[in-house]
LOBA-46229 format. One line per 3 residues: number of its first residue (from 1); for each residue x, y, z of C-alpha. Coordinates in Angstrom, 1 decimal. Example, Ala and Ser with C-alpha at 12.3 -4.5 7.8 and 13.67 -1.06 7.14 Angstrom:
<rs>
1> 12.3 -4.5 7.8; 13.7 -1.1 7.1
</rs>
This chain:
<rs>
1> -239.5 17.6 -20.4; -238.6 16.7 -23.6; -235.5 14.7 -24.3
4> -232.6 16.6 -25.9; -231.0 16.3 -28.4; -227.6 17.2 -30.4
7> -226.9 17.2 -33.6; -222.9 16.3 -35.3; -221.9 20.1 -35.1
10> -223.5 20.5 -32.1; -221.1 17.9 -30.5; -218.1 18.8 -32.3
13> -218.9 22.5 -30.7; -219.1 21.3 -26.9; -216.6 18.5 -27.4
16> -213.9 19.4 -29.9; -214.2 16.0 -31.3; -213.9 16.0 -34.8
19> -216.5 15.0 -37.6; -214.7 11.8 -38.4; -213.9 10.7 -34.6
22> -217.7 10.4 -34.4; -218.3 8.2 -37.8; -215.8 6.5 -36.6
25> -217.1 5.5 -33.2; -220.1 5.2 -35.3; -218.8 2.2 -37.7
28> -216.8 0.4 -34.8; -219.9 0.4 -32.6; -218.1 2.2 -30.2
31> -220.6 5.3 -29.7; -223.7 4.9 -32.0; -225.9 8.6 -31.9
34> -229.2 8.3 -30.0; -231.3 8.1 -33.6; -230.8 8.7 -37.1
37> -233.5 10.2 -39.5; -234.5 9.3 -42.4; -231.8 11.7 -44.1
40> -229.0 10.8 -43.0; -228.3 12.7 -39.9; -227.4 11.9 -36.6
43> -228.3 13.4 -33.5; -227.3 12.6 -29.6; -228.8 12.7 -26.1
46> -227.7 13.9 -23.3; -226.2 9.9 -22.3; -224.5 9.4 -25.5
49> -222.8 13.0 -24.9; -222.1 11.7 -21.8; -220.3 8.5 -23.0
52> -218.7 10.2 -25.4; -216.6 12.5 -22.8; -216.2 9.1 -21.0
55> -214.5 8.1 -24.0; -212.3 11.2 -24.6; -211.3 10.8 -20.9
58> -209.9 7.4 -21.5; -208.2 8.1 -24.4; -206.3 10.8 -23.2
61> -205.1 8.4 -20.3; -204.1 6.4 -23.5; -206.1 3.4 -23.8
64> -206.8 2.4 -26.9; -210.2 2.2 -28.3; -210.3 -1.8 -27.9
67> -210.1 -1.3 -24.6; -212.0 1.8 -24.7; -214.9 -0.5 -25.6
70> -214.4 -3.1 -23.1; -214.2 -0.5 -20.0; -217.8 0.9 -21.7
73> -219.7 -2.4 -20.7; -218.4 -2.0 -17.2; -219.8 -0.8 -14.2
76> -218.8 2.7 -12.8; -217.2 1.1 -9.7; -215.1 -1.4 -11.7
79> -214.0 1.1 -14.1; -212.8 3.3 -10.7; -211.0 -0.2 -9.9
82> -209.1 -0.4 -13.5; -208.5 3.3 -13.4; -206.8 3.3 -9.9
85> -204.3 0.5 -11.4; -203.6 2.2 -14.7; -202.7 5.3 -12.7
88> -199.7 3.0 -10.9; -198.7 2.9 -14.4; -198.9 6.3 -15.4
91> -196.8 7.2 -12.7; -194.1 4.9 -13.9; -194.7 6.6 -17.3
94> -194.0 9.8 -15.8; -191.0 8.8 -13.7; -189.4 7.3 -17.4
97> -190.2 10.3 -19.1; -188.6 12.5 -16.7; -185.5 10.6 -17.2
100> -185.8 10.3 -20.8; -186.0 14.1 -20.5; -183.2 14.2 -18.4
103> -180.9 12.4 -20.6; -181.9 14.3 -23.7; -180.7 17.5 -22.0
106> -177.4 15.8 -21.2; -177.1 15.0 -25.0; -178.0 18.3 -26.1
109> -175.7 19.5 -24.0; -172.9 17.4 -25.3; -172.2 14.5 -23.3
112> -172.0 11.5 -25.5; -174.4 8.9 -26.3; -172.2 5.8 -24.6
115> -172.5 7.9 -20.9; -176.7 8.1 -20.9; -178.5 5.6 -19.2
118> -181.3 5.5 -21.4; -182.4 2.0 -21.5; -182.1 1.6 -17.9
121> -184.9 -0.3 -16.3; -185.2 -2.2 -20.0; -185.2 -5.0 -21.7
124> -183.4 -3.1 -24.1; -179.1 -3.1 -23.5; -177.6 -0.1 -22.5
127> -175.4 1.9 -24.9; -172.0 0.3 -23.2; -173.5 -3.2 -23.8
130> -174.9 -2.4 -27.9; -171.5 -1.5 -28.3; -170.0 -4.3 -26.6
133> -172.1 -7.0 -28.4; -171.2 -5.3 -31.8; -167.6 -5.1 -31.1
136> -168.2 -8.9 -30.8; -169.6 -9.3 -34.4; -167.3 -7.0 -35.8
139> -163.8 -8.1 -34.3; -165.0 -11.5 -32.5; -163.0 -13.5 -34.5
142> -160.2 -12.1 -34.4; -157.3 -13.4 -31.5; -156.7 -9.8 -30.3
145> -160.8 -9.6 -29.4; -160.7 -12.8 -27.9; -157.3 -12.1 -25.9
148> -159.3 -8.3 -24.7; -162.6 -10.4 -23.4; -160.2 -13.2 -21.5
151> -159.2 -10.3 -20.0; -162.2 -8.3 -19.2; -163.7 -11.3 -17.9
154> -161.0 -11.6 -15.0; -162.2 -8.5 -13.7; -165.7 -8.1 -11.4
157> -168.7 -6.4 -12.7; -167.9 -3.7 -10.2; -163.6 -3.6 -11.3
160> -165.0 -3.5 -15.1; -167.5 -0.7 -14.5; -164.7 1.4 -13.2
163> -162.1 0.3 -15.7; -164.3 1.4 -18.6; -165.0 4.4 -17.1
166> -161.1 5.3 -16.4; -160.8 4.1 -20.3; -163.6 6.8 -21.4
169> -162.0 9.6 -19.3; -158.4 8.7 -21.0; -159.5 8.5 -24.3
172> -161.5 11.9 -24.3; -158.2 13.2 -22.7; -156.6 12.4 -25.7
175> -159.1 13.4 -27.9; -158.9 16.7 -26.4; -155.5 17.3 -26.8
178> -155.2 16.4 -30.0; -157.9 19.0 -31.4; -155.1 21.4 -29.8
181> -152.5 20.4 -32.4; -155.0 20.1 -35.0; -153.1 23.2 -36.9
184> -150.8 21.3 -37.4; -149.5 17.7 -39.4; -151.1 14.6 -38.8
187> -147.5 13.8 -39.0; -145.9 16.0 -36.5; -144.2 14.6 -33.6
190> -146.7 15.8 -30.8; -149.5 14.6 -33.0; -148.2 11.5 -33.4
193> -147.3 11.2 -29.6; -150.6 11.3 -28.9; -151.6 8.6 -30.9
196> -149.1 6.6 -29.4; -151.0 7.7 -26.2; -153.8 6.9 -27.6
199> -153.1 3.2 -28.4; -151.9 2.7 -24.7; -155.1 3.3 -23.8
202> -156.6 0.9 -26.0; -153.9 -1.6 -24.4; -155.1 -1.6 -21.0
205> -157.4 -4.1 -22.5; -155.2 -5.6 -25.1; -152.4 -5.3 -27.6
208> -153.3 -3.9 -30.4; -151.7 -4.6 -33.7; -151.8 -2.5 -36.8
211> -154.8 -4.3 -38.2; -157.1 -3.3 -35.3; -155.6 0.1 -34.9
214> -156.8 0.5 -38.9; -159.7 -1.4 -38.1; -160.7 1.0 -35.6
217> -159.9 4.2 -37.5; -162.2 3.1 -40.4; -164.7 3.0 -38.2
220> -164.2 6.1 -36.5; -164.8 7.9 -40.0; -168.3 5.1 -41.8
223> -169.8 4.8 -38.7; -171.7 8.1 -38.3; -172.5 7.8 -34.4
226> -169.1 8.8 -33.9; -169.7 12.0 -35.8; -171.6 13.5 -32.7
229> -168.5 12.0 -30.4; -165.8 13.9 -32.2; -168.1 16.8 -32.6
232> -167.6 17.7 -29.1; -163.4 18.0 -29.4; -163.2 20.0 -32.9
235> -164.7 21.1 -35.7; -166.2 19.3 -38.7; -162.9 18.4 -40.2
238> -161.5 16.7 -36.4; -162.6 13.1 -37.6; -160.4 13.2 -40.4
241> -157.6 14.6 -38.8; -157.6 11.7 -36.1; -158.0 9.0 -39.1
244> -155.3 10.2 -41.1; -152.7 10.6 -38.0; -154.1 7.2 -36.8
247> -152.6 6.0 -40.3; -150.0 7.5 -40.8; -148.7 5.9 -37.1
250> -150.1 2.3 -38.4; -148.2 2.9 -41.8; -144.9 4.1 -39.5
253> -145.1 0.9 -37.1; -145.5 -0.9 -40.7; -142.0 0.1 -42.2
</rs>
């Protein structure tokens, strides 16, 4: 029987590959066709076809073509060995993205980005700890920063867990009731109360003086993560109203 063979379209027809896939694998060696005539075109046998869905296979398990290449010079059995290992980490792939799923439903949802563990199992910090390390650049020099870490480092990993988490719960209590007077002053007494309760907060960690308190409130308003933060206690004009009633009690403790 006479040897088959496919021409470009016929491949691109049973494989879906595309035209330039194949000149590709062409100029890198990785699939050359079976013969080319004298005009130009290429045709394929039945084992180059065959190689060629090899290929596919492994790139949809997302190896790249280097590698691609390599596992082609190998034997059937040790490319089963290589394949049962990359499927160990496939798995793992699969457990991340189910939790990288998960935690973009809780964002979507509303929860805020400092409560998702998405860099768990990284070498990336969590949230908590990029914020902690900028807080450092930001305000490390200052002897109020320096006073709050003396103080956070007296407590256990397992006491300052829980104390930032009572912290988060206070603060969005706060948060939340002052979107409920947001009809009214920046300047009114209950607003201002709740400022007031608002800097306690912060002083579970350390005293706060006015500087920090503006500090703070500046960066509520140029730093644009905390845009989706407030987003979830008011509408668009809620971050303003918590800087200028964060002011106006700086500017009162001032006088």
């Amino acid at each position: 029987m006479k040897t088959p063979y496919f021409t470009v379209k016929d491949i691109i027809q049973i494989t879906g590959v595309t035209k330039r896939a194949l000149h590709y694998y062409d100029k890198t060696d990785l699939l050359k066709p079976s013969k080319v005539e004298d005009n130009g075109y290429r045709y394929y046998d039945q084992e180059a076809l065959g190689n060629l869905q090899m290929i596919l296979l492994f790139k949809e398990m997302n190896f790249s073509l280097k590698d691609i290449a390599a596992m082609m010079q190998l034997s059937k059995d040790v490319q089963k060995v290589i394949l049962r290992e990359h499927r160990s980490t496939l798995v793992q792939r699969e457990q991340k993205l189910e939790t990288i799923i998960h935690q973009l439903d809780e964002y979507v949802d509303g929860t805020d980005i400092s409560h998702l563990n998405l860099f768990d199992d990284s070498s990336i910090l969590s949230i908590q700890e990029q914020y902690e390390s900028e807080a450092r650049f930001v305000y490390g020099d200052t002897d109020k920063y320096q006073e709050f870490e003396a103080n956070v480092s007296k407590l256990s990993a397992e006491e300052q867990e829980k104390a930032y988490q009572q912290f988060s719960v206070n603060i969005e209590q706060v948060f939340r009731e002052l979107s409920k007077h947001q009809d009214r002053s920046p300047a009114s007494r209950e607003v201002q109360a709740l400022v007031r309760k608002w800097k306690s907060c912060l002083e579970q960690f350390m005293v706060c003086d006015d500087e920090i308190l503006r500090c703070i409130a500046e960066t509520y308003t140029t730093d644009r993560r905390y845009a989706g933060y407030f987003d979830q206690f008011g509408d668009e004009d809620f971050l303003r109203f918590v800087y200028e009633a964060i002011m106006i009690f700086v500017w009162d403790e001032e006088q």
